[in-house]
C-alpha positions in Angstrom: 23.9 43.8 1.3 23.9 40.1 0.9 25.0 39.8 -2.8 27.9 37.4 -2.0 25.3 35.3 -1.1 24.1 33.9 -4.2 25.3 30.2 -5.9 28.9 31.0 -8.2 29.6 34.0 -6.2 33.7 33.4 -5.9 33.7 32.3 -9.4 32.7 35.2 -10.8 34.5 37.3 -8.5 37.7 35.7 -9.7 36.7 35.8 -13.2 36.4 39.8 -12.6 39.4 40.0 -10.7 41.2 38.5 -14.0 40.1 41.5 -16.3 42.5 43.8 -14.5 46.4 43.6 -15.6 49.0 43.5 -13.0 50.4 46.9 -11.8 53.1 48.5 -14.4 51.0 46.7 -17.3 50.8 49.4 -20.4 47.4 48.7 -20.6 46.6 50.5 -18.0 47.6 53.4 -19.8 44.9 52.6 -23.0 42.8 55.1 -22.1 42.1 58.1 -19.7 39.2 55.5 -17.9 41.6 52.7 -17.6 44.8 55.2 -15.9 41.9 56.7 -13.6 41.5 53.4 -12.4 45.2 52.8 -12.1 45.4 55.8 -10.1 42.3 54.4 -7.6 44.5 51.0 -7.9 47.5 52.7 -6.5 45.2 54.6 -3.3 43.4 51.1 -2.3 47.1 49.2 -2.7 49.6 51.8 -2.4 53.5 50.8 -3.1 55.0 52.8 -0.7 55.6 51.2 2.5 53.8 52.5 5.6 55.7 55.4 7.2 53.1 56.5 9.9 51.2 54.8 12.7 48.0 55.5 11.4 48.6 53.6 8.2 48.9 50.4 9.9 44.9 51.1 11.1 42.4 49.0 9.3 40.5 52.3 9.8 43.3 53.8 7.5 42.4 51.1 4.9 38.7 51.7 5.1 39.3 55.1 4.4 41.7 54.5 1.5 38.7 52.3 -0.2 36.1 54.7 1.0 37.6 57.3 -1.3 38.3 55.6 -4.2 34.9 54.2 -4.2 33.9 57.9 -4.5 35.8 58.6 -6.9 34.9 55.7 -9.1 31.5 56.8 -8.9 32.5 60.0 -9.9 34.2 58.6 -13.1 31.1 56.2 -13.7 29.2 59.8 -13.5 31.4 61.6 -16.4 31.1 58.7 -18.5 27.9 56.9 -18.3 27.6 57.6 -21.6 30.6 55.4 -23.0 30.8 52.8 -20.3 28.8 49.3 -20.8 26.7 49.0 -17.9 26.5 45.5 -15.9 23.0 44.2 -16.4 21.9 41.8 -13.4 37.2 72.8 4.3 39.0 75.8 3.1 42.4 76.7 5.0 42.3 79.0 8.0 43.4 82.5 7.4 46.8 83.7 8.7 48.8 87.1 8.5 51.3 86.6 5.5 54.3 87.2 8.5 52.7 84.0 10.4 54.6 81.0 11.0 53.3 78.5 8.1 51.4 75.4 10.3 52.5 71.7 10.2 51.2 70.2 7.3 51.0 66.8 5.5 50.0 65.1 2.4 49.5 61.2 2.1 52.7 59.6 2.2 51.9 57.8 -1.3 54.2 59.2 -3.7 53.0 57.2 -6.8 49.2 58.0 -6.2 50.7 61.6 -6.9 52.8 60.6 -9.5 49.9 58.6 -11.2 47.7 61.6 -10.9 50.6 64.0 -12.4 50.9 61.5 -15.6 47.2 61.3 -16.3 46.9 65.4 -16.3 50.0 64.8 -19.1 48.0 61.7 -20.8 44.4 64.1 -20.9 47.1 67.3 -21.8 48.9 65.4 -24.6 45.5 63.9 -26.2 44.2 67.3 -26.6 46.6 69.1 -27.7 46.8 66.4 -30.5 43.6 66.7 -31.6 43.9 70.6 -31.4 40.8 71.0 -28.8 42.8 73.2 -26.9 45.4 75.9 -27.3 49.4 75.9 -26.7 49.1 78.6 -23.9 45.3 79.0 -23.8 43.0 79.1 -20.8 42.9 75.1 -20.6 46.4 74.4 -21.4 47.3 76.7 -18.6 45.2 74.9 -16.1 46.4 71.5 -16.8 49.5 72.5 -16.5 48.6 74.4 -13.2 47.6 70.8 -12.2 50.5 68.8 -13.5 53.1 71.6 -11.3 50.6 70.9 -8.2 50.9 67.0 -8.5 54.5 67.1 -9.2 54.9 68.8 -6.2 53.0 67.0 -4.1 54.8 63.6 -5.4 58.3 65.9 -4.3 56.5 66.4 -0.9 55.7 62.4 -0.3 59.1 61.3 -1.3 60.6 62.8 1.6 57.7 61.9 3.9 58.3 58.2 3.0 62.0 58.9 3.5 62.0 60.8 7.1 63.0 64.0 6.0 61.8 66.6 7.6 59.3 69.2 5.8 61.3 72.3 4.2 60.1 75.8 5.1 59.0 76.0 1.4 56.9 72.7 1.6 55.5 74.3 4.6 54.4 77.2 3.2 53.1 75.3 -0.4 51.0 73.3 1.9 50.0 76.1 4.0 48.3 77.7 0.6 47.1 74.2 -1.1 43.5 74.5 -0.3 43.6 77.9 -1.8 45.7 76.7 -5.3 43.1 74.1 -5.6 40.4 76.2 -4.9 41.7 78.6 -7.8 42.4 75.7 -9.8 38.9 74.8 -9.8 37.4 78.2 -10.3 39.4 77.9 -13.3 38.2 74.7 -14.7 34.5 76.2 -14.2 35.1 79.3 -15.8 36.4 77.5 -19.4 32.7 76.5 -19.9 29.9 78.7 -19.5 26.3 79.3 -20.1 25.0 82.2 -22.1 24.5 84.7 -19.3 28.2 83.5 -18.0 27.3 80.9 -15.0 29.6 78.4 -15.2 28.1 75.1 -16.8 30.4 72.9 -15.2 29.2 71.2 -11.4 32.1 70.9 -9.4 30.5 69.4 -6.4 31.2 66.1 -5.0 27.5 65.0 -4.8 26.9 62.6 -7.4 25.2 59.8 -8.5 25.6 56.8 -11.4 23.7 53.7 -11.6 26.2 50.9 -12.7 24.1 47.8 -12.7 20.6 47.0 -13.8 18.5 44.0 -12.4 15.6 43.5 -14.5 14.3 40.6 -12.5 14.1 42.5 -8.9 13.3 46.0 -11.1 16.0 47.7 -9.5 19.1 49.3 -10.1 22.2 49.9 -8.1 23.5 53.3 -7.4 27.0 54.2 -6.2 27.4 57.8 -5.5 29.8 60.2 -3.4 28.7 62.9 -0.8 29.8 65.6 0.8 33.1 65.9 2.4 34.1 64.5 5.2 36.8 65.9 7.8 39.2 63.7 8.5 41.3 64.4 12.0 45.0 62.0 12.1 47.4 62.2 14.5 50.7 62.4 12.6 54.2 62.2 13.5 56.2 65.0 12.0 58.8 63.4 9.0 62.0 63.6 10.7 61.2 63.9 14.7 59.3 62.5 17.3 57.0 65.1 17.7 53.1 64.9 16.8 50.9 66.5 15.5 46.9 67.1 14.5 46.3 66.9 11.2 42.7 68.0 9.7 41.3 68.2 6.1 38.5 66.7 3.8 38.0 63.6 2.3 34.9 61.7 -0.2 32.4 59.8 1.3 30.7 57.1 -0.2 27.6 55.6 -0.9 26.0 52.4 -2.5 22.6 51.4 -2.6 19.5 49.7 -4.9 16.4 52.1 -5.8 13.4 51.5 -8.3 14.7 50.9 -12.2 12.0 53.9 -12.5 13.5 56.3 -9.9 16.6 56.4 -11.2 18.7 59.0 -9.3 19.7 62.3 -11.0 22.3 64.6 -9.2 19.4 67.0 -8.5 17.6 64.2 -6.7 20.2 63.1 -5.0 21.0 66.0 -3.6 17.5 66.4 -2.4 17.6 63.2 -1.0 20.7 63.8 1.1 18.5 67.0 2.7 16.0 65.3 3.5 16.8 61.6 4.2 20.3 60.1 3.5 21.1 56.2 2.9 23.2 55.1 6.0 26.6 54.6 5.7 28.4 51.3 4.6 28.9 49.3 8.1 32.8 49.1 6.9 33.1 53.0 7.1 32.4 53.0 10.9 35.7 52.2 11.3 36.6 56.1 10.7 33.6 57.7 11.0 32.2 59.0 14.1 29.6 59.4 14.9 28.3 56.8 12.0 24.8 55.3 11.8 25.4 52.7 9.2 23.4 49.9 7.3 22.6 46.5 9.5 25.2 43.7 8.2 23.1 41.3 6.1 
C-alpha cells in the first residue's frame, strides 16, 4: 500500500525489528501476548528444517505469513483493550471398520510444542489465581488442548524424521477435525448468556484497528476471514508415495477505513457479504483463483 514509501522508512523498521528478543529469550515467555507471539514467530521462521517439497515454495512461505497475520489480528481483537495502539471443513464421514485416510500435520514440531506450553502458561496462571477449578469444566478443556498439542508435536517429530505415520497417528488424525470441533463446543459452552446461548464467538471473522492516523483521518484494520482450503501434494513420511492433502487455513486481510467507521465484527461480517477488500497481492502465490489489491 505504499507505506514503505515515506522518508526514515528502514530506520524505523530496524528500530522495530530491535524490540523483539532473539528466539529462546525468557522474555518471550513474560506474558500470554508476548508467547502468542513466540508461537506466530516460530510459524513465519520455523526451526525445523524443510522435510517436504512444498516447503521449499515461496507459496509455502506466503501461506506461513498469511496465517500468522490472521492470527495476530485475532490476538489484537481479544486484547484491544490492554494493547497500546500505534498512532500515525469438517472431516468426511467413514464407517468406524474403514481404513483411516493418509493424513498430515505441519512438519513444525516446535510451533506444536510452543502452542502446548502456552495452554500450560494460560492453565498454570489460572489455577494460581483460583479462576478456575482443579478438575472443573475449564481445567478439563485446557487440558484436552494441552493432550491434542502434545500429540501433534509427537506426530511432527517423526514427520521431520522420515518415519512413517503409525496406524494410531492415522486414526488420531483421522478424528482431529472432530476433537477440535468438540474442543471448541466446549470452550463456548463455559460462558453463557441468560437464556444459555453461548456468549463466546468462535468464528474466524474478525477485525482490530491497530494504528490510528489522525492526519489522513484513517485507521488501519487487520482482520482474518473465513477459511480457506488449502490442497498440498505431500509425500508420505517414510516412502515415495504421494499423496493429496486437504484442510483449512486463515486468511488475511489489511486495509485503511474512515477513523469514524471503525469496523466492528458485525460490520465486518457484513462487509464480507456484500463487498470484500481484495486480497494482499503476496497471497496470490497460494490462492487461486485470487483477485488481489494493485501493487502500489
Amino acid at each position: 500500500m505504499g507505506d514503505d514509501a515515506y522518508d526514515g522508512y528502514d530506520e524505523a523498521l530496524a528500530g522495530a525489528a530491535e524490540v523483539f528478543p532473539p528466539a529462546g529469550d525468557p522474555r518471550w515467555r513474560a506474558n500470554l501476548y508476548w508467547a502468542w507471539l513466540d508461537v506466530l514467530r516460530e510459524t513465519v521462521a520455523p526451526a525445523a528444517p524443510p522435510t517436504q517439497a512444498f516447503q521449499a515454495a515461496p507459496a509455502w512461505s506466503d501461506r506461513l505469513l498469511a496465517g500468522a497475520l490472521a492470527s495476530w489480528a485475532t490476538l489484537r481483537h481479544d486484547t484491544i483493550l490492554y494493547v497500546k495502539q500505534s498512532v500515525v471443513p469438517k472431516g468426511a464421514p467413514r464407517t468406524p471398520d474403514a481404513e483411516p485416510p493418509p493424513a498430515f500435520v505441519d512438519p513444525y514440531p516446535e510451533v506444536f510444542a510452543k502452542l502446548r506450553d502456552l495452554t500450560r502458561m494460560t492453565s498454570r496462571a489460572l489455577r494460581d489465581m483460583r479462576l478456575i477449578e482443579e478438575g472443573g469444566a475449564a481445567a478439563e478443556v485446557l487440558d484436552g488442548f494441552d493432550a491434542l498439542f502434545d500429540r501433534l508435536a509427537a506426530i511432527a517429530v517423526s514427520e521431520v524424521e522420515d518415519r512413517a505415520v503409525t496406524p494410531e497417528d492415522r486414526e488420531f488424525l483421522a478424528g482431529l477435525s472432530r476433537q477440535l470441533g468438540d474442543l471448541l463446543s466446549r470452550v463456548a459452552s463455559l460462558l453463557s448468556t441468560d437464556d444459555g446461548r453461548p456468549a463466546v464467538d468462535l468464528r474466524t471473522t474478525l477485525v482490530a484497528d491497530v494504528m490510528t492516523n489522525v492526519d489522513a483521518n484513517e485507521v488501519l484494520e487487520e482482520a482474518s476471514g473465513p477459511l480457506d482450503l488449502l490442497v498440498a501434494a505431500v509425500r508420505t513420511p517414510g516412502s515415495d508415495g504421494v499423496f493429496l492433502a486437504l484442510g483449512p487455513v486463515l486468511s488475511a486481510f489489511e486495509f485503511r477505513a474512515p477513523i469514524a467507521s471503525r469496523l466492528t465484527d458485525e460490520g465486518w461480517r457484513a462487509l464480507l457479504d456484500a463487498s470484500a477488500p481484495v486480497a494482499p497481492a503476496w497471497t496470490c502465490s497460494y490462492r487461486v483463483p485470487c483477485a488481489s489489491a494493485p501493487s502500489p
